[in-house]
N, C-alpha and C positions, 0 to 999 in steps of 0.2 A: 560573462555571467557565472555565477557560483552555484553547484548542484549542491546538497546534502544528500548527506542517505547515499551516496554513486555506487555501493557495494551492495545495495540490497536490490531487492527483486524490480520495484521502480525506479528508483533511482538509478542503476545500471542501465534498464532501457530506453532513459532519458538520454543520459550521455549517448549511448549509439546510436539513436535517432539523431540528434545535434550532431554527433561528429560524421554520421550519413550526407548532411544536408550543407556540411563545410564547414561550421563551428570547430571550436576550439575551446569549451568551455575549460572552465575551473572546476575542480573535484574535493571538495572538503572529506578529509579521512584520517584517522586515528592513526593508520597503522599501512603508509606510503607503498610495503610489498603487497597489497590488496589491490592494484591499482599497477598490473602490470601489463601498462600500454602507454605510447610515446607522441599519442596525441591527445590528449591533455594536459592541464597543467596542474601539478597538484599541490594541492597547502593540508598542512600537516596542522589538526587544532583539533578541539572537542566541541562541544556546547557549554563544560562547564568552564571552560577557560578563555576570560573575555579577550586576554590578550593577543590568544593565536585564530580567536573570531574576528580581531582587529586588522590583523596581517591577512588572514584568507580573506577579507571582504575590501580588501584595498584595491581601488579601481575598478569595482564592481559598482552594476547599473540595475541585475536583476539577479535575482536568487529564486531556487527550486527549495522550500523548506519542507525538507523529512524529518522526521523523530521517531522512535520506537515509541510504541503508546506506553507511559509509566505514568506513578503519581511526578514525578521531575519534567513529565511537558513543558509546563508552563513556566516554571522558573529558567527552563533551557531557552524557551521562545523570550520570558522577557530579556535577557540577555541577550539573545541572537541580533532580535529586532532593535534595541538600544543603541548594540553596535553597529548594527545595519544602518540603523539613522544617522550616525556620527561620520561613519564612513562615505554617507553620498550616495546610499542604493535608493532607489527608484520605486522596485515594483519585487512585491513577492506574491510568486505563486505556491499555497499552503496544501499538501497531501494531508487531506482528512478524512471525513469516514462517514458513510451512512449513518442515520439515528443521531445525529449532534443535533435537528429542530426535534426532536419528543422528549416530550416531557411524562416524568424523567428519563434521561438516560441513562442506557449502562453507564457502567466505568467507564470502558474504553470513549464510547462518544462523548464525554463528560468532559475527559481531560480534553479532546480533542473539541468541544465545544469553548473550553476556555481556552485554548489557544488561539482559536478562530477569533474570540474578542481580541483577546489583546493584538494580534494583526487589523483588525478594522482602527483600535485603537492609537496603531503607531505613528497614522497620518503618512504612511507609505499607501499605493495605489497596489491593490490586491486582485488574485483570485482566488476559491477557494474549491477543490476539487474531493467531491464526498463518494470515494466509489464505494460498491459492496464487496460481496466476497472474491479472493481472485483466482481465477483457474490456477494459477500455480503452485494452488494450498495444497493442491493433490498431491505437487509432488512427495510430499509429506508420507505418502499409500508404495510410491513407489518401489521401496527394499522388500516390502512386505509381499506388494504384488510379485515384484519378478520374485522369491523366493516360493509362491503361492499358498502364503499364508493369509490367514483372514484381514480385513480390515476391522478394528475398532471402534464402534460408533457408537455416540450415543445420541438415542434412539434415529438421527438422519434422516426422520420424514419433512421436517421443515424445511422449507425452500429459499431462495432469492438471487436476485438479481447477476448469476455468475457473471464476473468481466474477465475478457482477455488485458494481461499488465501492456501489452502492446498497445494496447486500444488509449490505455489512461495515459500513457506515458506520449502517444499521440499528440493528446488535447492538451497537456502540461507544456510541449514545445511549442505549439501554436501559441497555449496562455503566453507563454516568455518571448516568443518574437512579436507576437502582434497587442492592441490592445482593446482587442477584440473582444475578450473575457474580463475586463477591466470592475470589478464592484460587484460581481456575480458569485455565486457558488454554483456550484453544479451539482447536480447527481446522477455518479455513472453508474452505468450495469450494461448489460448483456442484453439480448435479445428476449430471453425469457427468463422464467424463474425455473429453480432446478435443486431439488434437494439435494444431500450427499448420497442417499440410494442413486438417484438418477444420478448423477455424473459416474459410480460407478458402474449402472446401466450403459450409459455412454462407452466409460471406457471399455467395460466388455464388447460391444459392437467392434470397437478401433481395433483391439486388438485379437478379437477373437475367439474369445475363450473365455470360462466362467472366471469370477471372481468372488470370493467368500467374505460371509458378513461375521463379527461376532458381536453381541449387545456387550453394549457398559455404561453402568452406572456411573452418577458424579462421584461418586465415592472413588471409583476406577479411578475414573480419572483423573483427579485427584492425587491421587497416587503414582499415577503414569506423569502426572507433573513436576512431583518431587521427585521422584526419578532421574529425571530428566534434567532437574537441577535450576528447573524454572524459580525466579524469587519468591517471595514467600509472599512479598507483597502485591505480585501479579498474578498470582494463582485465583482468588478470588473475580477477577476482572477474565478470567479465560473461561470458569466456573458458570459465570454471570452472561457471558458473550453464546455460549453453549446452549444455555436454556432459551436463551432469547430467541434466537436463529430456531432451534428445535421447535418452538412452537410457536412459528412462523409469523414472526411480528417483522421479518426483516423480506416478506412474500411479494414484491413489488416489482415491476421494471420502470423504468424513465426510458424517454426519448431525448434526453439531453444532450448524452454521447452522437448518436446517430445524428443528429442534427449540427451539431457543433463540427463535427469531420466532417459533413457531407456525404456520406454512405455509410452503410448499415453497421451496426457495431457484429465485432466477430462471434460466432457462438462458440460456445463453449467443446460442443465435437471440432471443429475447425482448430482450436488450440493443440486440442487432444489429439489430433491428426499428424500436426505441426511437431508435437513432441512425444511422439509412439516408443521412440527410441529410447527415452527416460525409463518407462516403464517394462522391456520388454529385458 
């Protein structure tokens, strides 16, 4: 089987689940010193180059497809999956995103809503995985916390459904060994719903100590985006993702996860627990 994405925060946890369980997958990556470990096997290609999508999907039956959310989704996925057809893959299981059924959506579920068509449409055997926010996002807080500077927020009372990446990356290797999830989407989250005040509530409990808030406007942030050197043309879709969340349209949990593994999805102090030492 072929992962995508193996360097990012899912993706990664996919492969070590798989290679926990005695796999041996494939790891599709740009850039092969990202990717330093000796059970795997790696292929070197992008999404925008059909050719080196043709050699990493040679011999492959199933595929984990990641993309970063941009307006390029969906011309990466028709490509992907073209080649995928040609090559003899099977079955793809698709990391998407909460919010791709409302109408309208953001951006971000938008594109990932059009990608989700064009996989129904390849005439490959799917699943499709919609989690929400992912405890890991925190790490994000981390230099600021152990430094004990404030965190950033804008405004942060909106809630939703935190998941642990362990948890999704779980149901993603079940989706690719069995065909159990076979025509489904899912929607994963957490146990509860949790705004960003509360998970840093949370983290303060873990590790003991206060931790400082400061307001920001979109305007900030904004700025804290150019900054940062984010596209120009993704700034809007972070802008839009922000508001959304903050006024709790995204305030929801499923039982999808928990039911699909068989026991309880992790919560979100339990990650925090898990990763003290990030923060500390």
């Amino acid at each position: 089987m072929l992962i995508t994405g193996a360097t990012g925060t899912i993706g990664r946890e996919v492969v070590e689940q798989l290679v926990a369980r005695g796999a041996r997958p494939r790891v599709l990556t740009r850039d092969a010193k990202r990717v330093a470990r000796n059970d795997v096997d790696v292929a070197i290609g992008d999404f925008g180059d059909a050719g080196s999508l043709g050699a990493a999907l040679a011999g492959v039956d199933r595929v984990f497809l990641l993309d970063v959310p941009s307006p390029v989704m969906v011309a990466h996925a028709t490509t992907f999956l073209e080649t995928a057809r040609t090559a003899g893959v099977r079955k793809v299981v698709k990391l998407s995103s909460i919010g791709v059924d409302v109408e309208p959506p953001v951006l971000v579920a938008g594109w990932h809503a059009a990608v989700e068509e064009a996989v129904r449409a390849s005439g490959l055997a799917w699943t499709m995985l919609r989690p929400a926010g992912f405890a890991s996002n925190t790490l994000s807080w981390a230099q600021a916390i152990r430094a004990g500077k404030p965190i950033p927020l804008l405004g942060g009372h909106g809630g939703q459904g935190i998941v642990d990446p362990r948890d999704i990356a779980a149901l993603a290797v079940l989706a690719l060994e069995t065909d159990r999830f076979e025509s489904r989407a899912l929607t994963l989250t957490g146990p509860e719903v949790l705004s960003a005040r509360a998970q840093i509530a949370t983290l303060e409990r873990v590790l003991g100590r206060a931790i400082t808030v400061s307001d920001m406007t979109l305007a900030d942030l904004r700025a804290q985006l150019e900054r940062a050197g984010v596209p120009a043309d993704l700034i809007p879709a972070y802008l839009e993702g922000s508001s959304y969340l903050d006024a709790g349209k995204a305030a929801f949990v499923s039982d999808e996860l928990s039911v699909a593994l068989g026991r309880p999805a992790r919560s979100f102090e339990t990650w925090a627990r898990d990763r003290r030492a990030a923060f500390e």
